[in-house]
Structures are given as structure tokens and as C-alpha cells.
C-alpha positions as CSV (number, residue, x, y, z in Angstrom):
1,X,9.6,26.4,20.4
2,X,9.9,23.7,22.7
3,X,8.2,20.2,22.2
4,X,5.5,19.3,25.6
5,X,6.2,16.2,25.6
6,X,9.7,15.4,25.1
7,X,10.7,19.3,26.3
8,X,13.3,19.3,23.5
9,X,14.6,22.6,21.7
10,X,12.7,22.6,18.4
11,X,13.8,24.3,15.0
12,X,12.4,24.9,11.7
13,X,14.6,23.3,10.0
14,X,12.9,20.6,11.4
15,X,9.9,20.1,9.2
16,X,9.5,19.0,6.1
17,X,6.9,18.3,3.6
18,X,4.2,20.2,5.8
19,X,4.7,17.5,9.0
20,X,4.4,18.7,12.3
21,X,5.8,16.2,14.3
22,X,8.7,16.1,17.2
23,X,11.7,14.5,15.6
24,X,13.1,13.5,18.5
25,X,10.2,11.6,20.3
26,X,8.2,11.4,17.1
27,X,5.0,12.7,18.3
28,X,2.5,15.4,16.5
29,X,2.5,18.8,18.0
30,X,-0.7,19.9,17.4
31,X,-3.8,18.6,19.7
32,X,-3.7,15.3,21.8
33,X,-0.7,12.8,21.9
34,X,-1.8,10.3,19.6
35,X,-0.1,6.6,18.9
36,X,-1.5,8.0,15.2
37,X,1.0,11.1,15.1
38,X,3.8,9.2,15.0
39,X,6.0,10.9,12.5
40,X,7.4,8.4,10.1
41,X,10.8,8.2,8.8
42,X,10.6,9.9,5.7
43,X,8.8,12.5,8.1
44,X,11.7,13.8,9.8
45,X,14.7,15.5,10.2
46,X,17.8,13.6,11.1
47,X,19.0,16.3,13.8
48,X,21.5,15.2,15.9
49,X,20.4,16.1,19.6
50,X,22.4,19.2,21.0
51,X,22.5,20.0,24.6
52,X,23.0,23.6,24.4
53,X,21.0,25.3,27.0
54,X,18.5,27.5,25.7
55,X,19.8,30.7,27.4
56,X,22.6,30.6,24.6
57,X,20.3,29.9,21.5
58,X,19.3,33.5,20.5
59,X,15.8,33.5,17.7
60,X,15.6,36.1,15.2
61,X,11.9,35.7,13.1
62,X,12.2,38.2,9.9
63,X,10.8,37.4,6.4
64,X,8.3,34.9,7.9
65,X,11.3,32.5,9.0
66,X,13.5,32.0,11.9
67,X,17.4,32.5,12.0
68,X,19.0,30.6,14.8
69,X,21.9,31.7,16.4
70,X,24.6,30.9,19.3
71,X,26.2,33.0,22.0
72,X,29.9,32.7,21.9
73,X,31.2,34.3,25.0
74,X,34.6,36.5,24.8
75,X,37.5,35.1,25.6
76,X,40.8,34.2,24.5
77,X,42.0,31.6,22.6
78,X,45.0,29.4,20.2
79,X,44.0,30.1,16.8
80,X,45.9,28.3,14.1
81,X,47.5,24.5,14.8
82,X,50.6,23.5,16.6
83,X,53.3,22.2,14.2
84,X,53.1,18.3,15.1
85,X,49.5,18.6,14.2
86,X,48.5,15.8,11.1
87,X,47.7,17.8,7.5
88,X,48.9,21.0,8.9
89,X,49.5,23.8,6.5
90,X,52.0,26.3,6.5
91,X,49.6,29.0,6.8
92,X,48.3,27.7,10.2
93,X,50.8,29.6,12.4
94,X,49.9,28.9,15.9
95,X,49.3,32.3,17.9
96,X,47.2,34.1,20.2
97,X,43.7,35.9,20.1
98,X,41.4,37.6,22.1
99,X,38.4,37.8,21.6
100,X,37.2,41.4,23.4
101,X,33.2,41.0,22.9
102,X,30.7,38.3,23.4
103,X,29.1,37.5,19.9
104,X,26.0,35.3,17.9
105,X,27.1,32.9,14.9
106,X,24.7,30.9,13.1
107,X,23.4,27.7,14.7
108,X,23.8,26.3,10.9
109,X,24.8,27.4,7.9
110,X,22.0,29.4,5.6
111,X,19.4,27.1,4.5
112,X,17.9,27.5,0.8
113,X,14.6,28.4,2.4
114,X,16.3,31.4,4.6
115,X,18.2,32.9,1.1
116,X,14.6,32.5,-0.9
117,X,12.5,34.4,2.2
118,X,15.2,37.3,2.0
119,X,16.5,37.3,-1.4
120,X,13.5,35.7,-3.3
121,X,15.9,33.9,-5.2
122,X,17.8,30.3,-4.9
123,X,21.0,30.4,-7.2
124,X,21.6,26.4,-6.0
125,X,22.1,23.8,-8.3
126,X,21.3,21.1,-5.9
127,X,17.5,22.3,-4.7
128,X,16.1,21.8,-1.1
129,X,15.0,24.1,1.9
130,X,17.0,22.7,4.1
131,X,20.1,22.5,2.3
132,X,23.1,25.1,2.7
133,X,22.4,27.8,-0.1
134,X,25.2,27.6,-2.7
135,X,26.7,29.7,-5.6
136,X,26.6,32.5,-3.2
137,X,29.5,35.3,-4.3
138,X,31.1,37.1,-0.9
139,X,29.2,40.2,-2.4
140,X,25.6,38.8,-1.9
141,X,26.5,37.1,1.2
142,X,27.0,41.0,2.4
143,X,23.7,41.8,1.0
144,X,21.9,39.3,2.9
145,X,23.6,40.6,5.8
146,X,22.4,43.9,4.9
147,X,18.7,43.5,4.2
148,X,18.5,41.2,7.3
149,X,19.9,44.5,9.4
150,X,17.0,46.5,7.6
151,X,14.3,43.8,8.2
152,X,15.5,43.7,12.3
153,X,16.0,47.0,13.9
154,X,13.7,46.0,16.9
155,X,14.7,42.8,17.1
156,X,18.5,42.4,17.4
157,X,20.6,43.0,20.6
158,X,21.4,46.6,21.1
159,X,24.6,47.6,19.4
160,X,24.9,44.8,17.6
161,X,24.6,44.1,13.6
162,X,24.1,41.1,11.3
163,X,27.8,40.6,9.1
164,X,30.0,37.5,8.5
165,X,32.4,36.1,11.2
166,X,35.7,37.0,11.1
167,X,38.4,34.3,10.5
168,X,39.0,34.1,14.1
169,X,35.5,34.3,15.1
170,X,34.6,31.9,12.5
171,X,37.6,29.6,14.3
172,X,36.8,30.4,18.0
173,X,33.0,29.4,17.5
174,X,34.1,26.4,15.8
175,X,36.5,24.9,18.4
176,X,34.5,25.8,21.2
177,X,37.4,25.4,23.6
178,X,39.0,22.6,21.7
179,X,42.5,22.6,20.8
180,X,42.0,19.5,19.0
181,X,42.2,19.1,15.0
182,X,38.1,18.7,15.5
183,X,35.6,20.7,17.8
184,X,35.1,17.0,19.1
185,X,38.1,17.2,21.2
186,X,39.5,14.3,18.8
187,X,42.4,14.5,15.9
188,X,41.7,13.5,12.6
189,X,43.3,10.2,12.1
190,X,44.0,10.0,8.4
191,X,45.0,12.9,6.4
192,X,43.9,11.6,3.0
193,X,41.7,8.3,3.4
194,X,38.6,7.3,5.6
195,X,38.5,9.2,8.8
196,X,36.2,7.7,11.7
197,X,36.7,10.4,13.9
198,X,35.2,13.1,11.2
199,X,32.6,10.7,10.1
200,X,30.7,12.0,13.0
201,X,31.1,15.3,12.5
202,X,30.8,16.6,8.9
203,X,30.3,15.2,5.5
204,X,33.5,14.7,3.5
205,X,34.9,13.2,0.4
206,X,34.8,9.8,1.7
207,X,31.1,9.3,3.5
208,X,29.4,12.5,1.7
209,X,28.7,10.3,-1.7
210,X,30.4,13.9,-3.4
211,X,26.9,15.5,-2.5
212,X,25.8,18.4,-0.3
213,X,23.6,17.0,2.8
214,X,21.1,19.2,5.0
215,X,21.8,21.0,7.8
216,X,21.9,19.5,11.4
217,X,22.9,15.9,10.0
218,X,25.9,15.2,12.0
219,X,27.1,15.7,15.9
220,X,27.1,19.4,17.1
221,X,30.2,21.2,19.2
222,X,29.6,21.3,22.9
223,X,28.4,24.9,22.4
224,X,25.6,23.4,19.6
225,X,26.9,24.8,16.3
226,X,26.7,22.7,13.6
227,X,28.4,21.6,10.3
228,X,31.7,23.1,10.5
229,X,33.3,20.2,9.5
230,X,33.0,20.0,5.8
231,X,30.0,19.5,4.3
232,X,30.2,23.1,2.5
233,X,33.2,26.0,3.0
234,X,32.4,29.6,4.3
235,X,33.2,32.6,3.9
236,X,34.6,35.0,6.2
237,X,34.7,38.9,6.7
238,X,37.9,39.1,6.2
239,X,40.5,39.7,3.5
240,X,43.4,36.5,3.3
241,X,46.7,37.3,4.1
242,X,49.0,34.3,4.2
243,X,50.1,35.0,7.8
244,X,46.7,35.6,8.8
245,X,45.9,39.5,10.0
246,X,48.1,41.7,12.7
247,X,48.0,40.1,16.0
248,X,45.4,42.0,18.4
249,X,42.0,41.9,19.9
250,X,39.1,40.6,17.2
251,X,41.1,41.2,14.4
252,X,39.2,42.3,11.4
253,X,39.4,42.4,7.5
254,X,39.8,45.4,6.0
255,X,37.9,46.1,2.0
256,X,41.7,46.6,0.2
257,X,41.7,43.1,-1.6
258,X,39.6,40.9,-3.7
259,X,40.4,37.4,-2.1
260,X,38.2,36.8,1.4
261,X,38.8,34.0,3.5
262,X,37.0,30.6,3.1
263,X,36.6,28.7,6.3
264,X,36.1,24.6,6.6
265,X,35.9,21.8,3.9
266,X,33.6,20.6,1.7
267,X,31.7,17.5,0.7
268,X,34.7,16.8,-1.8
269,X,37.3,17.7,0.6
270,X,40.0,15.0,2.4
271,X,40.2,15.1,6.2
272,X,42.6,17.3,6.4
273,X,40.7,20.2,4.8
274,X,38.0,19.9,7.5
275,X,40.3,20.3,10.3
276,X,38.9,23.2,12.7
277,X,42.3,25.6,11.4
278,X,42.5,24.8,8.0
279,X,42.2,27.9,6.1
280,X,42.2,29.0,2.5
281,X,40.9,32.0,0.0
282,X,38.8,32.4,-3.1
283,X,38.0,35.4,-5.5
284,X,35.2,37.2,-3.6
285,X,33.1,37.3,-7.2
286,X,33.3,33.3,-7.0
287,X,29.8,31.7,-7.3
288,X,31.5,28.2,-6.1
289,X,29.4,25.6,-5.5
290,X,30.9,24.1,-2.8
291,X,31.0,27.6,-0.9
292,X,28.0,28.6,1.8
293,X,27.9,31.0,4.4
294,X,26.4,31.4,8.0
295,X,25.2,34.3,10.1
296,X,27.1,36.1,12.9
297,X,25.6,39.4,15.4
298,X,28.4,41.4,16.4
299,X,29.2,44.3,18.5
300,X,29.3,46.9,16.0
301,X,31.7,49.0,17.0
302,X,33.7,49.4,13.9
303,X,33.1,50.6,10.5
304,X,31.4,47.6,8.4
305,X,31.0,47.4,4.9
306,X,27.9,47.9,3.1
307,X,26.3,48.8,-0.2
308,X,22.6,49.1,-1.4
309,X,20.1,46.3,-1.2
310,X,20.6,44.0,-3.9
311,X,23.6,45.4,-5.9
312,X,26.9,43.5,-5.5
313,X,29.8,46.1,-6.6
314,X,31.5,45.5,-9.8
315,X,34.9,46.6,-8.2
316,X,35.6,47.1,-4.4
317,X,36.6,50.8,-4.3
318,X,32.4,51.1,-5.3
319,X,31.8,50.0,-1.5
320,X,30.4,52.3,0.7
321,X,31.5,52.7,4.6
322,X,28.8,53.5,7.1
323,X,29.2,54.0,10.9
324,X,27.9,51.2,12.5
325,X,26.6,52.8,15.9
């Protein structure tokens, strides 16, 4: 949906509270431009304006919502950080990756509203439609993936399925060609205190007041994804290992161990755990509360795993395998 009056890219995360109003020039969007329909403050969204053009924002509408997504283009790219890098791990070892397939990833994290529509539940502590969903275990990340799959036959690219990002698609979509410590093109500047440079970018242990925020709050990459500097971590597809997977094209997890990767920092988190290749695991049965995930369409060429709608496996070896194509 695009605003007539200001032509801006609207969303609807974007709404609150049943206004219908532009949030970035303000005015109603239904009937005549009014001095009247000025939306007030409390009104709107605090989107940060992204100029992504609307030839890479792909819309999915299933289970009477919308799921936003961005095209990240193939390509090759640095994944990990180079060793002079501030608040580098040892697990960050700089190397090579290609990526062999153009794919979607979520414009934002999954809202509260989007996990109710599919799920028809809300396991968050912290209640709000447009917050990240939280206390989300890997397992029933992978069932939202599936039952979105089910609900979108007709509407999803062609040869291409609904999963979590890999680690290194999860990394290439955040740096956005950045080889920077942020998808700003900027370093963090402090590894432990106050960092101006991520203030713009995420929420993090010293701006976040140790809460979760909405989606959309802070600055966008230049590709217009959002909120991949802390605010909440993510999971990823893949399995950890610490020396990250074989080198090769779009490398992939395999369903052999219990730990998944986590991507980005959270709300709690010093600068240095929001940097673009920080990188960590967790048990894939954690509900954490600082833990979210976000959408990504990929070429599904490989064998994904899946298991019926609405059953998380007690152990791993109960996943089932289906050809993707």
C-alpha cells in the first residue's frame, strides 16, 4: 500500500489502536485530505523512513495479515570480522561466502500480531502487536515456517519455501554490503559503555531501558531491513559449530545437534554483542525471552526440515525430511 499523498511505502505494522493515518506525512487515508486527520502522536508508528525501492519489498497476505519481505540478491561476500575489529570474538574467523541464489528475509522480525494470526497463540511476556514475539523455541519457529508454506502455495515465488536464514544469510542480509562492525557502514565505538554509533541502529543495554521496543524503531540498512542490531537475538537454520560450517556456496545446517545458531544482540546486550558478526548458540528447546525470529523465502533446492503442524519434536532424530521441490 502506498500513501496518495505523501507516495510513501506503507506497512501494517504501521497502525495502531484502529488509526488509519500516514505516519509519515500524518494525514488520514481514507476519503478527503483533511487538516482534521492529522494523526496525533500517540497515533503513530515511529518508523524510520527506508528508501528501499519497492521492486525489492516482496508482500505475502496469509492468515488475514501481511508478511514483508526483502530481496537479497546472490552474491559473494566477507563473513565473519577481521582480527583488528573492536569486541571481536574468536569465533568470528574472517572467510569467504557465496551466496549462489537470490533470496527474501524478513523486512522485521515476527511481530506478536503475525505469531497470534498463524499460531493463535502469544507465548510473550511483554504483550503488544507490534512487538517481536518472544519465548519462541527453534522448534515452533520451524512450525510457523511450516504452516505459513501450507497457507501460501499460490502465493510464494516458484521454487521457493518459507524456513529460517542461514547463519550466513542471516549475516549477508544484515551487512548489506558493509564490511563494517554495523550495517551502517560505521564501527562500534565502545565495546562495553554507551555507543552513539549503535544508538541509531538497534536498542541495546544502554538506551533500550532493559525492555523490548517495536519493530521499525530505529534506522534501516541501505537494503531496508530492520532491527538487526539488538533489540532481540534470532535464530538461524543452522546447527553451531565453533568454526562456523565447511566453507562453500550457501552453506547450510544440518538436523545432527541440539544447539542452533542465535544471530544479533539483545535489549540487554553491550555493543559488542550487536555487532553485524557476532555470533553465539542456545539449546534449540530454549523459550528465551530475549530470542525472536524473522522470515526468509529460499530456493528450495535442498532437503529442509519439517514435522507436522503444531508438534515440536521431543528429540531431533523424530524430525521428518521432505523433498523440498
Amino acid at each position: 500500500m502506498i500513501c496518495k499523498y505523501c507516495n510513501e511505502v506503507l506497512t501494517p505494522f504501521m497502525f495502531l489502536d484502529g488509526f488509519k493515518f500516514c505516519p509519515f506525512c500524518g494525514t488520514g487515508l481514507n476519503g478527503e485530505r483533511r487538516a482534521e486527520n492529522k494523526a496525533s502522536a500517540t497515533a503513530r508508528v515511529n518508523l524510520v523512513k527506508s528508501t528501499v525501492p519497492q521492486a525489492n519489498i516482496l508482500a505475502i497476505n496469509a492468515f488475514n495479515t501481511c508478511f514483508e519481505l526483502i530481496k537479497c540478491p546472490a552474491g559473494k561476500f566477507l563473513m565473519g570480522s577481521p582480527a583488528d575489529e573492536l569486541g571481536r570474538c574468536e569465533n568470528e574467523t574472517q572467510h569467504k561466502v557465496t551466496i549462489a541464489n537470490d533470496f527474501y528475509i524478513g523486512r522485521f522480525p515476527i511481530t506478536q500480531a503475525q505469531y497470534e494470526a498463524v499460531t493463535k497463540q502469544n507465548p510473550s511476556y511483554f504483550k503488544g502487536p507490534n512487538y517481536p514475539v518472544v519465548g519462541v523455541n527453534w522448534h515452533q519457529a520451524k512450525d510457523f515456517c511450516y504452516r505459513l508454506n501450507e497457507a501460501t502455495v499460490n502465493l510464494r515465488p516458484a521454487g521457493y519455501l518459507f524456513d529460517l536464514p542461514t547463519e550466513a544469510q542471516w549475516e549477508y542480509a544484515c551487512r548489506a554490503n558493509t564490511t563494517t562492525s554495523l550495517n551502517s557502514g560505521k564501527n562500534i565505538c565502545y565495546r562495553v559503555t554507551s555507543c552513539p554509533n549503535l544508538d541509531e541502529l538497534g536498542w541495546y543495554e544502554y538506551n533500550s531501558s532493559h525492555k523490548m521496543h517495536p519493530v521499525g524503531q530505529k534506522k534501516p540498512n541501505s537494503w531496508g531491513i530492520y532491527d538487526m542490531h539488538g533489540n532481540l537475538s534470532e535464530w538461524c537454520r543452522d546447527y553451531y559449530l565453533e568454526n562456523y560450517l565447511p566453507e562453500n556456496a550457501d552453506p547450510d545446517g544440518e538436523d545432527r545437534y541440539a544447539h542452533r545458531v542465535i544471530r544479533n544482540g539483545s535489549f540487554r546486550n553491550i555493543p559488542s554483542l550487536c555487532r553485524s558478526a557476532y555470533r553465539f548458540y542456545i539449546n534449540s528447546y530454549s523459550q528465551c525471552g530475549e530470542n525472536t525470529f524473522r522470515l526468509a523465502l529460499v530456493k528450495s533446492n535442498k532437503l529442509t526440515m519439517f514435522f507436522k503442524v503444531g508438534e515440536a519434536p521431543e528429540e531431533p532424530t523424530h524430525w521428518l525430511r521432505i523433498d523440498d521441490d
